[in-house]
N, CA, C and O atoms as a Tinker XYZ file with bonds, in Angstrom:
   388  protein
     1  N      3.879000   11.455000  -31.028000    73     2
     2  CA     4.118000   12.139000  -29.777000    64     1     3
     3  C      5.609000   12.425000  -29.682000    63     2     4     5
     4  O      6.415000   11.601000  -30.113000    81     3
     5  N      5.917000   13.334000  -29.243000    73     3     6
     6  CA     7.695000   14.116000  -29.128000    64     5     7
     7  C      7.969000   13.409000  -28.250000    63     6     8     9
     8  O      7.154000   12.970000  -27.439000    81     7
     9  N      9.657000   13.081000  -28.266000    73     7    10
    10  CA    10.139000   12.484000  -27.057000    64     9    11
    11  C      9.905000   13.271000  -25.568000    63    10    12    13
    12  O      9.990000   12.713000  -24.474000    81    11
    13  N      9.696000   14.227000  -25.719000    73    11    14
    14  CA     9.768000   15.115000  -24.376000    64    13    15
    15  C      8.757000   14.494000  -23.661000    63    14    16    17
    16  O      8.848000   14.038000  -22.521000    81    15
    17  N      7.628000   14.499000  -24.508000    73    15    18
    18  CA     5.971000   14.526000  -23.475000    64    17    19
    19  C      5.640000   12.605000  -23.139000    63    18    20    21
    20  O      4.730000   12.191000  -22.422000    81    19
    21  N      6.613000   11.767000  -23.851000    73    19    22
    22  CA     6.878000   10.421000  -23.704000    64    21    23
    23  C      7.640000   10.421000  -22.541000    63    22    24    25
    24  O      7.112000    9.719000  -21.679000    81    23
    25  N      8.853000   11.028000  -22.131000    73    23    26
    26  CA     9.527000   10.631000  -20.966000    64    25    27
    27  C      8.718000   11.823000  -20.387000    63    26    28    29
    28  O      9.731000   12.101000  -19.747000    81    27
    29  N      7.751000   12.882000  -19.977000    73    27    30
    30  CA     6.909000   13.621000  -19.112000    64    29    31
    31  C      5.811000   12.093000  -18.201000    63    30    32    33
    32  O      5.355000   11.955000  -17.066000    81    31
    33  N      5.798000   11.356000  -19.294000    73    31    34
    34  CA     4.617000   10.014000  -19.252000    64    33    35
    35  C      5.325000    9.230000  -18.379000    63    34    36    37
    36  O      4.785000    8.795000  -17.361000    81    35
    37  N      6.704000    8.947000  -18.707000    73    35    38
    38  CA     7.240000    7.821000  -17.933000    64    37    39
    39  C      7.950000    8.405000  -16.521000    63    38    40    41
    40  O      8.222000    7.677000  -15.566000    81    39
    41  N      8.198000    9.852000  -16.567000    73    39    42
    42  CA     8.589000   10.168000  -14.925000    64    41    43
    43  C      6.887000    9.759000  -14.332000    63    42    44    45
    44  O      6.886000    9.141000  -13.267000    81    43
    45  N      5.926000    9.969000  -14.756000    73    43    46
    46  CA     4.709000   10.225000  -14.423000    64    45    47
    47  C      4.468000    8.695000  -13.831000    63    46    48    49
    48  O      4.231000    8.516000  -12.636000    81    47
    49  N      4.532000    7.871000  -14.558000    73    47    50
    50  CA     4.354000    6.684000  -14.107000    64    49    51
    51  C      5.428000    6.052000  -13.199000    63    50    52    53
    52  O      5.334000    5.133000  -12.386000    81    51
    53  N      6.423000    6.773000  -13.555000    73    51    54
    54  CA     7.255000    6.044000  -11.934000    64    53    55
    55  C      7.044000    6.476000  -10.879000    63    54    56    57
    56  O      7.244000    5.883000   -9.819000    81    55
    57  N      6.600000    7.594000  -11.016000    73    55    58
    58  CA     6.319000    8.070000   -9.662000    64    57    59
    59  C      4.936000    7.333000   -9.476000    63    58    60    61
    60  O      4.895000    6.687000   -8.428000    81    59
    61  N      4.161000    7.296000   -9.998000    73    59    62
    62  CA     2.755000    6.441000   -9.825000    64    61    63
    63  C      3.314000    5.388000   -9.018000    63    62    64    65
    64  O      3.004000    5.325000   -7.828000    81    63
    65  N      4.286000    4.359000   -9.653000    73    63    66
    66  CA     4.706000    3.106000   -8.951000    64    65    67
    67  C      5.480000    3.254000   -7.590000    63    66    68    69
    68  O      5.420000    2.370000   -6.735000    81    67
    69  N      6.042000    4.145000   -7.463000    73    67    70
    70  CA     6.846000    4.313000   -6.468000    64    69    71
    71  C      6.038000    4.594000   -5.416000    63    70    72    73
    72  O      6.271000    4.108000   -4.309000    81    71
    73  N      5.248000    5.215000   -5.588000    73    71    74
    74  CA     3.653000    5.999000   -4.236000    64    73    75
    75  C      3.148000    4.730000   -4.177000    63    74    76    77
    76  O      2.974000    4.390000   -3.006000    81    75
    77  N      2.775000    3.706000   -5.158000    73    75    78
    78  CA     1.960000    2.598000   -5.031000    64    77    79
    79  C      3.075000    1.728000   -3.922000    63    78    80    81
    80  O      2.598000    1.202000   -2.916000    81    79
    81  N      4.556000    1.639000   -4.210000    73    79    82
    82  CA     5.041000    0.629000   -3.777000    64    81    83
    83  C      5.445000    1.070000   -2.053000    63    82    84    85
    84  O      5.937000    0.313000   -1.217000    81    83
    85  N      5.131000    2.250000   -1.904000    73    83    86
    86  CA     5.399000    3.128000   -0.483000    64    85    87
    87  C      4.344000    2.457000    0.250000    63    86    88    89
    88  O      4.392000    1.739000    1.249000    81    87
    89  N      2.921000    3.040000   -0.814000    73    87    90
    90  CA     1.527000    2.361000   -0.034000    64    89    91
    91  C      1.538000    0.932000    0.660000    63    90    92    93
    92  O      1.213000    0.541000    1.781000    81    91
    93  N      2.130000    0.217000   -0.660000    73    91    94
    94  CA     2.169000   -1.171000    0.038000    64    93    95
    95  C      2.994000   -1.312000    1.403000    63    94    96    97
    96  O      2.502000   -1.742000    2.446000    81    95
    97  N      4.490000   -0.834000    1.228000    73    95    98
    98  CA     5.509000   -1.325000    1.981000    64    97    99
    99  C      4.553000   -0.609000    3.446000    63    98   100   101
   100  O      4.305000   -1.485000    4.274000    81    99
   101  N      4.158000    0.441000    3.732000    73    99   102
   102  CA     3.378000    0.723000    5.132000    64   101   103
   103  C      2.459000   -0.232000    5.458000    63   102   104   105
   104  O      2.299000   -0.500000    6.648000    81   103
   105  N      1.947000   -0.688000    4.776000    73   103   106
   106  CA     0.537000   -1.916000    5.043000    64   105   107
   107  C      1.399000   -3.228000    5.326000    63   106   108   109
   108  O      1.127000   -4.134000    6.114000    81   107
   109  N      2.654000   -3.089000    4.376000    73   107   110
   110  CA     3.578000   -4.828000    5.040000    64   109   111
   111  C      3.899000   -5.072000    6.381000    63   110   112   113
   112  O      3.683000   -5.944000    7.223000    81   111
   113  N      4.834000   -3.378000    6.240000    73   111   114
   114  CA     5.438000   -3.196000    7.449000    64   113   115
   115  C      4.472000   -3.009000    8.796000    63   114   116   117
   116  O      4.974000   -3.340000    9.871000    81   115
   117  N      3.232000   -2.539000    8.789000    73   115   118
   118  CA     2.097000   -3.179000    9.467000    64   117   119
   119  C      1.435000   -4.659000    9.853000    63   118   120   121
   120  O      0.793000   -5.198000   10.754000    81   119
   121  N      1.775000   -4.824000    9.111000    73   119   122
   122  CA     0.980000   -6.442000    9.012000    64   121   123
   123  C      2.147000   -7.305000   10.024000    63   122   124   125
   124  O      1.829000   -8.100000   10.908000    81   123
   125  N      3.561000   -6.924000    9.641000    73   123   126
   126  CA     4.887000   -7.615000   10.358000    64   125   127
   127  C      4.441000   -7.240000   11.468000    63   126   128   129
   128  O      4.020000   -8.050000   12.293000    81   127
   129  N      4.457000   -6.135000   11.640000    73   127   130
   130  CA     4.554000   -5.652000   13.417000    64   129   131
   131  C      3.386000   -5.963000   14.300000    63   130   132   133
   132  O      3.375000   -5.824000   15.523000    81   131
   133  N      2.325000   -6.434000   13.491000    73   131   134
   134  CA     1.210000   -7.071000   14.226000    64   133   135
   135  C      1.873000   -7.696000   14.758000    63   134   136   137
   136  O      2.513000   -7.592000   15.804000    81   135
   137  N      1.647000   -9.011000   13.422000    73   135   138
   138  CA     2.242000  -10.340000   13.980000    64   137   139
   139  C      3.299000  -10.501000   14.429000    63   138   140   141
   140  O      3.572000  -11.686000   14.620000    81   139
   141  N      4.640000   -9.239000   14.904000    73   139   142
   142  CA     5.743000   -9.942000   15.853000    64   141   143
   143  C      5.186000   -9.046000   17.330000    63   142   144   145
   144  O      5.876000   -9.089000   18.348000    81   143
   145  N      3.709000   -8.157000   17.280000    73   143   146
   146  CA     3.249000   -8.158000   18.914000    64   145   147
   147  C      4.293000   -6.813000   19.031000    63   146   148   149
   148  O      4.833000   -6.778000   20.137000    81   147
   149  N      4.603000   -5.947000   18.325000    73   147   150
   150  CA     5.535000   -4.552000   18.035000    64   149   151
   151  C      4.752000   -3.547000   19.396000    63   150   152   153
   152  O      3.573000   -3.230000   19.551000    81   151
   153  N      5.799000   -3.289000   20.110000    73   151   154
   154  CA     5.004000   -2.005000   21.324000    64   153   155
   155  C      4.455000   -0.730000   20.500000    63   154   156   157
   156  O      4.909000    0.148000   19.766000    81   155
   157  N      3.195000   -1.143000   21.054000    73   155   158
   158  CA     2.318000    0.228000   20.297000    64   157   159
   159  C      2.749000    1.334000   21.043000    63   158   160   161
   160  O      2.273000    2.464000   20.932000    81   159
   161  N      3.614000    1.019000   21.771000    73   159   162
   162  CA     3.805000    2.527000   22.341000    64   161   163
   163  C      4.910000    3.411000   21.842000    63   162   164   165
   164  O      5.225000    4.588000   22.019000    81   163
   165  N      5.274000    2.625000   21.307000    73   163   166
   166  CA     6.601000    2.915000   20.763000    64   165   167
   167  C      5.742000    4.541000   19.033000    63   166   168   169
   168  O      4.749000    4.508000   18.305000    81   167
   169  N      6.938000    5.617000   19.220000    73   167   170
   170  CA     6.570000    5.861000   18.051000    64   169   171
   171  C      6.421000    5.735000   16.596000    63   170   172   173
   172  O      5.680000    6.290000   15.785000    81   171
   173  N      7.471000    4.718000   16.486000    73   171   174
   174  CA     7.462000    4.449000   15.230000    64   173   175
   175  C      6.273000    3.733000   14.626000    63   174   176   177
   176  O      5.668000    3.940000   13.574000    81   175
   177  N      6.043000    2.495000   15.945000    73   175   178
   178  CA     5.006000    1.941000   15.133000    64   177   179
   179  C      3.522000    2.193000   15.575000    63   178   180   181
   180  O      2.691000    1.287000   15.624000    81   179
   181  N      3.211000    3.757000   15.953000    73   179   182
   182  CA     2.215000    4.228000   16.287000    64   181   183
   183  C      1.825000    5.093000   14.546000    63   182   184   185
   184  O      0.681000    5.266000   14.126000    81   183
   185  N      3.071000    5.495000   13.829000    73   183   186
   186  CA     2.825000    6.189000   13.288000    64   185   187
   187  C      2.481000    5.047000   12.076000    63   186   188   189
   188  O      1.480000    4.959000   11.366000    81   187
   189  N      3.592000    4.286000   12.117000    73   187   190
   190  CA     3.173000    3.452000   10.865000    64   189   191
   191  C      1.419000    2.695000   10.859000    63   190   192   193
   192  O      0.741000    2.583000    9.838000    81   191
   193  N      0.894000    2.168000   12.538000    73   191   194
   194  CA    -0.406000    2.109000   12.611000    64   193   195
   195  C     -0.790000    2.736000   12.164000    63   194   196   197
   196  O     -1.559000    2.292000   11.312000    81   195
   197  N     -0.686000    4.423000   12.237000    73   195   198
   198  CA    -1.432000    5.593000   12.025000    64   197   199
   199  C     -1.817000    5.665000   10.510000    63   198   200   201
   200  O     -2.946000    5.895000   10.077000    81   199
   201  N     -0.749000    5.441000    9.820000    73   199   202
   202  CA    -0.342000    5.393000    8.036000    64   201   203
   203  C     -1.261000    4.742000    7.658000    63   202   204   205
   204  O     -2.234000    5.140000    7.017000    81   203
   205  N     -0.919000    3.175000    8.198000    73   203   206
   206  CA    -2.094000    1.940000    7.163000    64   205   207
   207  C     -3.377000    2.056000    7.830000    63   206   208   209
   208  O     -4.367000    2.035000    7.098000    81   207
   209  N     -3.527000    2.161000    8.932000    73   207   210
   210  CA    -5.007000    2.438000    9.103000    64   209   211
   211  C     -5.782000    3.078000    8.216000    63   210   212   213
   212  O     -6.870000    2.693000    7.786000    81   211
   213  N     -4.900000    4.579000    7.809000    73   211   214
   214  CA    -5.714000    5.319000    6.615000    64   213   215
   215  C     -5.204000    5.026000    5.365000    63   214   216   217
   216  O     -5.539000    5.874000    4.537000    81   215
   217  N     -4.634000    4.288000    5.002000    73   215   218
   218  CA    -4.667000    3.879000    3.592000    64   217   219
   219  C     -5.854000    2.327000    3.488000    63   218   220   221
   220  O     -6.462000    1.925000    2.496000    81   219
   221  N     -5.841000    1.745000    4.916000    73   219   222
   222  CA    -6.745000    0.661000    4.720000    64   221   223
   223  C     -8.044000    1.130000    5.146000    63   222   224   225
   224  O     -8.899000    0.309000    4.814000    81   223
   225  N     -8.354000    1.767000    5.533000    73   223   226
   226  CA    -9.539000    2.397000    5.477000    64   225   227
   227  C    -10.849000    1.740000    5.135000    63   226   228   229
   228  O    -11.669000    1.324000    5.953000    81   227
   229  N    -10.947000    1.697000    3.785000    73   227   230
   230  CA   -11.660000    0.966000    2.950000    64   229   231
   231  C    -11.896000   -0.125000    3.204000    63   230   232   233
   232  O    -13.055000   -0.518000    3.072000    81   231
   233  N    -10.569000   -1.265000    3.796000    73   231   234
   234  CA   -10.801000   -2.720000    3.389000    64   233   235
   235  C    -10.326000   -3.350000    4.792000    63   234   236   237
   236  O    -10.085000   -4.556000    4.860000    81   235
   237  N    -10.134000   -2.094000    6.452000    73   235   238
   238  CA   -10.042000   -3.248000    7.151000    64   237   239
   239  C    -11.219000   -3.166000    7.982000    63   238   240   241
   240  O    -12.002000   -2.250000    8.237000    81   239
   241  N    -11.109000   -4.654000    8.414000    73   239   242
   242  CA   -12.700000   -5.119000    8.923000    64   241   243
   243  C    -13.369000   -5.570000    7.929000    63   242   244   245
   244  O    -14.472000   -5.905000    8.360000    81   243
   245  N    -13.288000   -5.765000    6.793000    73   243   246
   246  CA   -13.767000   -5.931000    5.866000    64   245   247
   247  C    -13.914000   -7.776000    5.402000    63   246   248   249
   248  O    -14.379000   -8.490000    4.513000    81   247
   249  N    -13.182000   -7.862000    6.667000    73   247   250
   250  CA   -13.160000   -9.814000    6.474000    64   249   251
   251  C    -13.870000  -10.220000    7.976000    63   250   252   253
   252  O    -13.941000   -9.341000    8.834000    81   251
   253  N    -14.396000  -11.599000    8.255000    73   251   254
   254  CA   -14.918000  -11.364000    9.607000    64   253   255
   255  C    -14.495000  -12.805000   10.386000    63   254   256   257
   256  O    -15.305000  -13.511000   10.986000    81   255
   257  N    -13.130000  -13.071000   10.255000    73   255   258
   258  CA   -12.561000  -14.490000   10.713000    64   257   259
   259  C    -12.287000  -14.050000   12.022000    63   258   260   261
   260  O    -11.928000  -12.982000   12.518000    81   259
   261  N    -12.634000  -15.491000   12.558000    73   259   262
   262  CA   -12.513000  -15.383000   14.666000    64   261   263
   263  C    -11.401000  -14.800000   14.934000    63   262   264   265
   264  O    -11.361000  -13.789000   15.635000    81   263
   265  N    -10.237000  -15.416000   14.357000    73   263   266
   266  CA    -8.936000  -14.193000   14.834000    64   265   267
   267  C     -8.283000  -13.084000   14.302000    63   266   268   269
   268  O     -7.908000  -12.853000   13.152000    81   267
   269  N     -8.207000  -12.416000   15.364000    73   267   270
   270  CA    -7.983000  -11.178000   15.134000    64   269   271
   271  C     -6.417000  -11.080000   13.950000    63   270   272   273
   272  O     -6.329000  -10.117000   13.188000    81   271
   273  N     -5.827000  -11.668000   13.958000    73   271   274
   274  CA    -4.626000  -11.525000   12.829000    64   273   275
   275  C     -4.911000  -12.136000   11.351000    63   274   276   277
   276  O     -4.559000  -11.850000   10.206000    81   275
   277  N     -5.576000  -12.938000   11.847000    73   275   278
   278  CA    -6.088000  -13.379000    9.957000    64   277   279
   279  C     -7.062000  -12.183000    9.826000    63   278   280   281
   280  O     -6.431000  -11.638000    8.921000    81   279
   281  N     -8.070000  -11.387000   10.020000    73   279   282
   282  CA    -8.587000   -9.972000    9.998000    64   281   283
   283  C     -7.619000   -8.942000    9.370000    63   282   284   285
   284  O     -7.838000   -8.286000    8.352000    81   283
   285  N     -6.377000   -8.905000   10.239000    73   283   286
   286  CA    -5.368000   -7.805000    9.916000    64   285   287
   287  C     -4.464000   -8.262000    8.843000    63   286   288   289
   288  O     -3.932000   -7.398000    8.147000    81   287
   289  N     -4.216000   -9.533000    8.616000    73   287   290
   290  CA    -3.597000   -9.678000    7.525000    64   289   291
   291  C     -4.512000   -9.569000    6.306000    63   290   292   293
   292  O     -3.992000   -9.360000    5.210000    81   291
   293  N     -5.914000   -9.702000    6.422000    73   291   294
   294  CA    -6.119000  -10.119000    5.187000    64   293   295
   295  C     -6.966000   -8.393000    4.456000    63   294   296   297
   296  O     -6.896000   -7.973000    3.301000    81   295
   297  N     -7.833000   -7.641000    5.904000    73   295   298
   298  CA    -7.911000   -6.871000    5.677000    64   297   299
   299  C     -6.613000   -5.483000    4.983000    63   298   300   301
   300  O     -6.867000   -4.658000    4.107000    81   299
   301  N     -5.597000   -5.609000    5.559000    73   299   302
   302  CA    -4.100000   -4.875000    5.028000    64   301   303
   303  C     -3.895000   -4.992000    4.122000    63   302   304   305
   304  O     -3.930000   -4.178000    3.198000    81   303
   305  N     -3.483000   -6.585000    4.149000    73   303   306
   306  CA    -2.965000   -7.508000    2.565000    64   305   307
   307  C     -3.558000   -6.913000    1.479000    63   306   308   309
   308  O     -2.970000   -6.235000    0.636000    81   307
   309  N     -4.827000   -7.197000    1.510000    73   307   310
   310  CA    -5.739000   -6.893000    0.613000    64   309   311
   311  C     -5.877000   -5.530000   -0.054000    63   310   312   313
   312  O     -6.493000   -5.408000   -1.113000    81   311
   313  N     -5.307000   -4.520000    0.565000    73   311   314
   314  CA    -5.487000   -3.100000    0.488000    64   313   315
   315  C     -4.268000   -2.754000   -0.303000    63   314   316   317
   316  O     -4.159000   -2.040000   -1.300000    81   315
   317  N     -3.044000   -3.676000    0.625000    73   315   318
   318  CA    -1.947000   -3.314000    0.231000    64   317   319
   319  C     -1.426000   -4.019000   -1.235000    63   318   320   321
   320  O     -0.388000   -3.649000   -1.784000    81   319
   321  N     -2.358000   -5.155000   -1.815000    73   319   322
   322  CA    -2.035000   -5.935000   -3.209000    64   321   323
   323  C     -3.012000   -4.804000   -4.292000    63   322   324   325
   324  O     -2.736000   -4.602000   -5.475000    81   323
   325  N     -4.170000   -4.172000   -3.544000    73   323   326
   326  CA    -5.007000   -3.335000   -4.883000    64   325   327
   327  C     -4.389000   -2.257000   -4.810000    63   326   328   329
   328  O     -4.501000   -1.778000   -5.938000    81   327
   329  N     -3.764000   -1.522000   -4.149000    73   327   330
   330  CA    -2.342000   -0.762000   -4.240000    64   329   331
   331  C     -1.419000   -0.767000   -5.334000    63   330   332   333
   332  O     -1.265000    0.113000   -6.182000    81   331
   333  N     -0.739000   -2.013000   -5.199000    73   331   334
   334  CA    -0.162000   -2.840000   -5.999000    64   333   335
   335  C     -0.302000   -2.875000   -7.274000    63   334   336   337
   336  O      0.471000   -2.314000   -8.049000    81   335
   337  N     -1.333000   -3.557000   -7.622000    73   335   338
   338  CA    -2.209000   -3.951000   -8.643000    64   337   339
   339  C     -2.664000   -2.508000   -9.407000    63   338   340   341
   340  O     -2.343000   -2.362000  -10.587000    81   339
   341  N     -3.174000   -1.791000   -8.933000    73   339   342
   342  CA    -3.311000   -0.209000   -9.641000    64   341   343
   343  C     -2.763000    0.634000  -10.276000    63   342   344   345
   344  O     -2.794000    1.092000  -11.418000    81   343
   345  N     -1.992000    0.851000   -8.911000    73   343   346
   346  CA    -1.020000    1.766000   -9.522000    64   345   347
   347  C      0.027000    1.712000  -10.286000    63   346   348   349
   348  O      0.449000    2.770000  -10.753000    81   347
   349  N      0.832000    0.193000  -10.658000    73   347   350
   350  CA     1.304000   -0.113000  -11.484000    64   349   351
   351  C      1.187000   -0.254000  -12.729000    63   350   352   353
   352  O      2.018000    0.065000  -13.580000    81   351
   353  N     -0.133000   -0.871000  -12.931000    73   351   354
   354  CA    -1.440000   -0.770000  -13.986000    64   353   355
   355  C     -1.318000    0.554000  -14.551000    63   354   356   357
   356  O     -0.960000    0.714000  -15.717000    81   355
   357  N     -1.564000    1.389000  -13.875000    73   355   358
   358  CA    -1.845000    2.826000  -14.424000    64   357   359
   359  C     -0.441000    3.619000  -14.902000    63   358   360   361
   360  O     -0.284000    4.382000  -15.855000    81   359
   361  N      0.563000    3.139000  -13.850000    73   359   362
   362  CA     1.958000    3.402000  -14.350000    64   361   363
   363  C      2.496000    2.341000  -15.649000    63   362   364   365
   364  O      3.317000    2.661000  -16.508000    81   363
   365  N      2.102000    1.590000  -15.585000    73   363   366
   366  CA     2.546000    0.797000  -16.713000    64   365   367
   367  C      1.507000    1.532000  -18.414000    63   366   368   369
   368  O      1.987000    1.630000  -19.543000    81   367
   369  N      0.201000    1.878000  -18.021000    73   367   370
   370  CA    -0.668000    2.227000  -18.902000    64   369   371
   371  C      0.074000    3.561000  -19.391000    63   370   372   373
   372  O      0.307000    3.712000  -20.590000    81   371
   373  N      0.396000    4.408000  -18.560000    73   371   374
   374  CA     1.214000    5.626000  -18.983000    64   373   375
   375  C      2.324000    5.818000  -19.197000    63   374   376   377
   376  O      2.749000    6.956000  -19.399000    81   375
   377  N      3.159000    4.640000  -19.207000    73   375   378
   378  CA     4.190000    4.124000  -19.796000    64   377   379
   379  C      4.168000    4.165000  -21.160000    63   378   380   381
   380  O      4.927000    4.636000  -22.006000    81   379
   381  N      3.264000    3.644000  -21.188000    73   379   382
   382  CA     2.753000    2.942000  -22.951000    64   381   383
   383  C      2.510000    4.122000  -23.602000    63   382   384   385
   384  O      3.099000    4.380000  -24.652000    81   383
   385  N      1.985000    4.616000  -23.277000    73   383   386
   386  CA     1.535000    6.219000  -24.223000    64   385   387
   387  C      2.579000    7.116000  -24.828000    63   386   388
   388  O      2.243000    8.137000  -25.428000    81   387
């Protein structure tokens, strides 16, 4: 393989990691502002709600513990580590190539 289409692979995969590590940091920065009780009225963290809601999509509610913050942490968490876990994977896999 030519050097060109090797570093085409590795911008490819940083950017993979970098979208993965965005994904996460919205689901963290969610999970914080639960648990410090953040005014939903406020815009910032209406929008960042707005963000991880649809990136967690998939996985919140997806746990069914009596309180409501072990729910949001674990449903988020969870979204926000296979995030993690993926897209790095896949950036690291297209690294390699």
């Amino acid at each position: 393989m030519s050097p060109r289409y090797r570093n085409g692979a590795n911008q490819a995969g940083t950017v993979i990691a970098v979208v993965a590590d965005a994904m996460a940091l919205i689901l963290g920065l969610w999970i914080l502002m639960y648990l410090l009780d953040a005014n939903r009225a406020n815009g910032l963290v209406r929008f960042v709600h707005d963000a991880a809601s649809w990136l967690a999509g998939w996985s919140h509610d997806l746990f069914t513990f009596d309180e409501a913050w072990a729910r949001v942490v674990a449903g988020y968490g969870l979204a926000a580590v296979v995030y993690l876990f993926v897209g790095h994977a896949i950036a690291n896999r297209m690294q390699r190539h």
